[in-house]
Residue frames relative to the residue before (quaternion, step in Angstrom):
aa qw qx qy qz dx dy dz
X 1.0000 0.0000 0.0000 0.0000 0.00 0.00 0.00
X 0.5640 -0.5576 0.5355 0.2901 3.79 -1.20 1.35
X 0.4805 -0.5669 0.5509 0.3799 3.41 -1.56 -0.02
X 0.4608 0.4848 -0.5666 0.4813 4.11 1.02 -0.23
X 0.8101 0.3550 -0.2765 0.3758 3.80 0.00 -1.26
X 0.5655 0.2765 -0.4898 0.6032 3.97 0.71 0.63
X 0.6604 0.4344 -0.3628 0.4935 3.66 0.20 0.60
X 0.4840 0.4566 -0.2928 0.6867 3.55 1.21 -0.11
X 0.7871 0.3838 -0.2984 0.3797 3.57 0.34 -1.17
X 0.5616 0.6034 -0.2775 0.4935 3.53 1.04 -0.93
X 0.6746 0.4562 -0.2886 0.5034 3.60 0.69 -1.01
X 0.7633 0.3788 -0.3068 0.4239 3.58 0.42 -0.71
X 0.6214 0.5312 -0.2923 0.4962 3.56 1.25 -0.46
X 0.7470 0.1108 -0.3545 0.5514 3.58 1.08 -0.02
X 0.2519 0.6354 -0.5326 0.4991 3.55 0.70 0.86
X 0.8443 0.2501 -0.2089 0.4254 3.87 0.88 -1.17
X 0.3965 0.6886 -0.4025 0.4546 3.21 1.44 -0.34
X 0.6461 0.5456 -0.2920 0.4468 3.38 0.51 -1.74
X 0.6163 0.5823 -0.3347 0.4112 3.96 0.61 -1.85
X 0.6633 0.6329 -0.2149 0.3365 3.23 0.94 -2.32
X 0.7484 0.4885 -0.1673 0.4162 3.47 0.51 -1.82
X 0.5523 0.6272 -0.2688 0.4788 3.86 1.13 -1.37
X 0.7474 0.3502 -0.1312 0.5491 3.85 0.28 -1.72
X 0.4748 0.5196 -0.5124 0.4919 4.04 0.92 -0.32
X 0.8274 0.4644 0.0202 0.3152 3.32 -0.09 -1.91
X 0.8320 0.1415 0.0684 0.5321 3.65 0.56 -0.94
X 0.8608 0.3879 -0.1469 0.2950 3.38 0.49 -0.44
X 0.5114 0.0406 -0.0079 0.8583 3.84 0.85 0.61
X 0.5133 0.6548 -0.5401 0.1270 3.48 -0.20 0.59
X 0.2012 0.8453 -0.4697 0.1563 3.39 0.31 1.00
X 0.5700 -0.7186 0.3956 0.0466 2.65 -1.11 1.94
X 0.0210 0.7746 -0.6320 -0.0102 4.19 -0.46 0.85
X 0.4846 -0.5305 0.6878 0.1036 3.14 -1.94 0.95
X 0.4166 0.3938 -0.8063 0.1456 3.79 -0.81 1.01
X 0.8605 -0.3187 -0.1046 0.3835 1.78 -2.77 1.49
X 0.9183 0.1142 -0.0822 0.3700 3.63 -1.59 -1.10
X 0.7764 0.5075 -0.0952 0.3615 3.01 0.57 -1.25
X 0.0612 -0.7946 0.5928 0.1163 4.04 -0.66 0.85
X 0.0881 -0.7566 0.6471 -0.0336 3.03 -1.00 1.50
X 0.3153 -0.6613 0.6317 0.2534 3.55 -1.38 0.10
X 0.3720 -0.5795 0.6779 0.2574 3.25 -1.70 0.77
X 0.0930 0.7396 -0.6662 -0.0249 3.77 -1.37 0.36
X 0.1062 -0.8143 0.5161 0.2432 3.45 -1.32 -0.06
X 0.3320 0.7528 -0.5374 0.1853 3.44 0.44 1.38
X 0.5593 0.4378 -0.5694 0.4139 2.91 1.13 0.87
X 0.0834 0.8085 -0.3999 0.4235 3.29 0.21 1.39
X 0.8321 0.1885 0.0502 0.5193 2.39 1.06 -1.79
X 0.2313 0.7112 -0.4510 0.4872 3.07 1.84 0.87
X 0.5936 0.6814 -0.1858 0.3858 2.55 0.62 -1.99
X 0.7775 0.4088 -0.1747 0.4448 3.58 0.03 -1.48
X 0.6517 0.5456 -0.3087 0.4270 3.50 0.73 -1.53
X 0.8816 0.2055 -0.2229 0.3618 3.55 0.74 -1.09
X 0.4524 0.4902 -0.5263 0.5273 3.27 1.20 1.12
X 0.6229 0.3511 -0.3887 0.5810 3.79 0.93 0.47
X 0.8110 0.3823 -0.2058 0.3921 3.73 -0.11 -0.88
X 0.3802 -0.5751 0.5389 0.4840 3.94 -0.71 0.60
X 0.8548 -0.4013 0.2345 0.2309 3.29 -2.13 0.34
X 0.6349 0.5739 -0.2032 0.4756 3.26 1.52 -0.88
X 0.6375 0.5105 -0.2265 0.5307 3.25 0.90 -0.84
X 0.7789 0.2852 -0.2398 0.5044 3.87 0.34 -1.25
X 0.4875 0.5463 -0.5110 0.4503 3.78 0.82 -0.30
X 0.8242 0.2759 -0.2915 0.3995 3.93 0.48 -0.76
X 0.5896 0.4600 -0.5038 0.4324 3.30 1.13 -0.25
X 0.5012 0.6387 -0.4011 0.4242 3.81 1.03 -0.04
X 0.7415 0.3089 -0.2002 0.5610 3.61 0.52 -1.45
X 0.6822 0.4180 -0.3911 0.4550 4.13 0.07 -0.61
X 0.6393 0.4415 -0.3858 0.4975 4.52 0.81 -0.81
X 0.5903 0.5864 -0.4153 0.3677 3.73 0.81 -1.06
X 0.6609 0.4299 -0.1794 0.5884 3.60 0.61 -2.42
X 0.8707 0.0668 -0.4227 0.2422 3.50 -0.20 0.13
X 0.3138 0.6597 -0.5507 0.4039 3.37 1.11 0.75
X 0.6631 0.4218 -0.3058 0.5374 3.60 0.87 -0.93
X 0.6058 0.5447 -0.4284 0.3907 3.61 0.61 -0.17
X 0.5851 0.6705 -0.1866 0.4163 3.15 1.00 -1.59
X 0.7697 0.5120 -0.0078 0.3811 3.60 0.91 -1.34
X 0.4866 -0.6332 0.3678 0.4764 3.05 2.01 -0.53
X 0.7032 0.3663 -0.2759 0.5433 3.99 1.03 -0.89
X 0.1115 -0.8121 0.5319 -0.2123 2.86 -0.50 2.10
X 0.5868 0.5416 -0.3353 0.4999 3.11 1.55 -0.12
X 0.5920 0.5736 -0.3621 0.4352 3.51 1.44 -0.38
X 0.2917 0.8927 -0.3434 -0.0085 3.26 1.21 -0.43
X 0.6139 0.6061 -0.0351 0.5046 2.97 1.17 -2.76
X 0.7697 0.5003 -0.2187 0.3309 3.35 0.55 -1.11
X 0.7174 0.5337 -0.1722 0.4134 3.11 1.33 -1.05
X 0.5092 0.5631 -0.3195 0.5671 3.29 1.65 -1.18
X 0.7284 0.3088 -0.3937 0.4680 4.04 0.16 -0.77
X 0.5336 0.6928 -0.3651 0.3195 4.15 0.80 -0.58
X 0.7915 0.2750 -0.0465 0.5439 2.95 0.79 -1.79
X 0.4260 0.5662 -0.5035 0.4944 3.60 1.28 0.48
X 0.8191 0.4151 -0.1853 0.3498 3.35 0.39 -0.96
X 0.4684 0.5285 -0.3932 0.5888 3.31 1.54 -0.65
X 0.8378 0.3155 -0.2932 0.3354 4.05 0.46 -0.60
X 0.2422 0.6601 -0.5408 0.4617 3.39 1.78 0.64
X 0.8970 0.2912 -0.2635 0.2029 3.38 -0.03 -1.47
X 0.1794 0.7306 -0.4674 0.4643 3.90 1.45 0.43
X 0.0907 0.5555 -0.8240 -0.0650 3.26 -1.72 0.50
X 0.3685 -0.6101 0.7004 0.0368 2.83 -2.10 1.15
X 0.4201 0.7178 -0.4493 0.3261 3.82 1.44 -0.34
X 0.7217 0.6382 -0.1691 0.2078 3.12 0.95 -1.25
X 0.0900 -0.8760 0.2821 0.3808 3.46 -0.18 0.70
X 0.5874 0.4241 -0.4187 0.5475 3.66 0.98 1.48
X 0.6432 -0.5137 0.4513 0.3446 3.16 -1.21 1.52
X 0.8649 0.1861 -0.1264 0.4487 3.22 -0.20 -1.35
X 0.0420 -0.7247 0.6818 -0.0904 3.58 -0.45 1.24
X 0.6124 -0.4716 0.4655 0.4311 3.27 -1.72 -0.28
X 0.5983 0.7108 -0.2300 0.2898 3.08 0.87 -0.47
X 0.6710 0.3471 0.0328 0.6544 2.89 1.55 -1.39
X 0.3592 0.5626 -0.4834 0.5664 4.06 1.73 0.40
X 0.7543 0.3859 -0.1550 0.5081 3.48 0.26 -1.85
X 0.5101 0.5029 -0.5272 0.4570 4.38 0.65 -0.16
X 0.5683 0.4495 -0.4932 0.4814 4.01 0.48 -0.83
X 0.9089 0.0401 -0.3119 0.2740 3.32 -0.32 -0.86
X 0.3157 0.6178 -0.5696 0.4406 3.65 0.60 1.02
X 0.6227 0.5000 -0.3354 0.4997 3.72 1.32 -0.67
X 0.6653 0.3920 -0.3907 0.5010 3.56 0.84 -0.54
X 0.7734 0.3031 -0.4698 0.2988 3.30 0.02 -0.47
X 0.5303 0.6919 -0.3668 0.3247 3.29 1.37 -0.18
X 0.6371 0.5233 -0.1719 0.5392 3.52 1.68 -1.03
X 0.6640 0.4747 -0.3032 0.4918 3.59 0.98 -0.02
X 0.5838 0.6065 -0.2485 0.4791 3.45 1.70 -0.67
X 0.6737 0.5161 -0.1089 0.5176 3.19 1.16 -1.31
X 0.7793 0.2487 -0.2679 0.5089 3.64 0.34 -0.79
X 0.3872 0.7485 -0.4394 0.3111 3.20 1.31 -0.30
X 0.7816 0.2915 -0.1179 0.5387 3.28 0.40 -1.78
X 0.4479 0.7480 -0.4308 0.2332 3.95 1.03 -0.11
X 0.6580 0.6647 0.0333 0.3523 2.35 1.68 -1.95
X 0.6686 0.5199 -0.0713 0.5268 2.94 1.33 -1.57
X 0.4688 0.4459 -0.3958 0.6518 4.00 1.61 -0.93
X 0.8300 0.2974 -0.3725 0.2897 3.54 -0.72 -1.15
X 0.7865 0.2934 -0.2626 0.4757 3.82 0.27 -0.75
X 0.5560 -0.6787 0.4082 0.2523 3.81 0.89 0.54
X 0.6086 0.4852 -0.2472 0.5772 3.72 1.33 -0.24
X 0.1360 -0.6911 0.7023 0.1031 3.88 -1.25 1.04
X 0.7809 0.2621 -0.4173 0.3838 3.45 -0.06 0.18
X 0.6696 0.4736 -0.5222 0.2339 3.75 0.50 0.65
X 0.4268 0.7313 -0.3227 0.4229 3.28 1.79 0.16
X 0.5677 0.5791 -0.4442 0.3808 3.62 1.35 0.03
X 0.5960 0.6466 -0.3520 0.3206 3.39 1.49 -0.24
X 0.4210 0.6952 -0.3265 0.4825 3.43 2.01 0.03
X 0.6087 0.6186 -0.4251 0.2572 2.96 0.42 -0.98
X 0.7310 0.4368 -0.3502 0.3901 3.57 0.53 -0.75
X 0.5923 0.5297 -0.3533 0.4938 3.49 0.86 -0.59
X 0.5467 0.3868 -0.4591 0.5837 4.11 1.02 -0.51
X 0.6590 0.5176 -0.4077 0.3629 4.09 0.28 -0.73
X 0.7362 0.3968 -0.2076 0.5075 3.63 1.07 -0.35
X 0.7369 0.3507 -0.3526 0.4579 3.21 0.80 0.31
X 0.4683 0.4067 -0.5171 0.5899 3.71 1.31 -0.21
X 0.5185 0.6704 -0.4272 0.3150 3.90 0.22 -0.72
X 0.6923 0.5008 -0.1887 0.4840 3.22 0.38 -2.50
X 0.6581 0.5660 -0.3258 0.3748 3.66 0.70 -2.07
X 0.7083 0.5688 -0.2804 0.3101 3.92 0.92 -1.50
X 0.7163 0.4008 -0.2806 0.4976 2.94 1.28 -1.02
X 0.7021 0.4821 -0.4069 0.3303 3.55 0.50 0.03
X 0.4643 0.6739 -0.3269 0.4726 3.16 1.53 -0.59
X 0.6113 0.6062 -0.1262 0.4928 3.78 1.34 -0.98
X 0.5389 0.6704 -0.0774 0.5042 2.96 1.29 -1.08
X 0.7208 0.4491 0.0636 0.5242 2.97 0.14 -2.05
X 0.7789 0.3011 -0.2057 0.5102 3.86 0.16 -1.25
X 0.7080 0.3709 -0.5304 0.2824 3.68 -0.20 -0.71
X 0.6569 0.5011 -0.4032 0.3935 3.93 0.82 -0.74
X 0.6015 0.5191 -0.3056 0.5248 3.43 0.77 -0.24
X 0.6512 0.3593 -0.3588 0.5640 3.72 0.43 -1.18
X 0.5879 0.6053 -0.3560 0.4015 4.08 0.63 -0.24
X 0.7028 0.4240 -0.1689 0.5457 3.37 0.91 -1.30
X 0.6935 -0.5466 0.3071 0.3548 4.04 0.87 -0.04
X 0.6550 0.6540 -0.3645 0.1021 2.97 0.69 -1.37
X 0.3354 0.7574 -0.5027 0.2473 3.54 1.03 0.41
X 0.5957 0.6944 -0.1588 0.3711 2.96 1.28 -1.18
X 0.6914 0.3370 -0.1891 0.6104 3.78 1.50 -0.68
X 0.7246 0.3157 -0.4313 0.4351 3.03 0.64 0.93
């Protein structure tokens, strides 16, 4: 790879981070009450979603883990951090950018690998930080609506775009 096209790549990878971190933190960010524990619904992983159906793996894996951890920073939930950086890594492992259409099968069947991946992860987050495994099953819905909310926007978001080309600049 040239030095223009790792400079192109960098730019777009913190271009999504930034998107990532913004829509984590501020944007749809709406705060829910299960039992003990206040969590927020958001949908910047979306823009996971998107980044790593545009960006090769290296690139969207960090604009995934560095926009998540500092969305949660941003927001005040700093203890989610660790968790999020390895979450929203993995949720952008399973994405392909090879393709030459956002929405592949590949990337259909990556959403729900992301849920089950986001329920796994915060699952046991939950369960480390408050010292308790069995009150963290009440999360689960609230992770089922937001990989949802995130899927359908990503859909949203990707088919006008995967229409307009732009696969093609990247």
């Amino acid at each position: 790879m040239n030095q223009k096209q790792s400079i192109k790549n960098l730019t777009f990878a913190a271009l999504f981070a930034a998107l990532i971190a913004v829509f984590t933190a501020y944007l749809f960010h709406i705060p829910i009450k299960i039992g003990t524990n206040t969590a927020y619904l958001h949908f910047g992983d979306a823009f996971i979603f998107i980044a790593a159906s545009l960006l090769s793996t290296p690139y969207a894996v960090s604009a995934a883990a560095l926009g998540g951890a500092l969305g949660d920073l941003m927001c005040g939930a700093a203890v989610w951090m660790p968790f999020t950086f390895v979450a929203k890594a993995l949720i952008a492992l399973v994405f392909t950018s090879k393709s030459e259409k956002i929405i592949c099968k590949r990337n259909v069947l990556a959403m729900a690998i992301s849920l089950v991946i986001t329920i796994v992860v915060y699952y046991i987050a939950e369960a480390l930080i408050y010292g308790n495994w069995v009150a963290p099953a009440l999360s689960i819905l609230g992770n089922v609506v937001q990989i949802v909310g995130s899927s359908m926007i990503y859909i949203v978001v990707a088919l006008p775009l995967q229409k307009s080309g732009i696969k093609k600049f990247f």
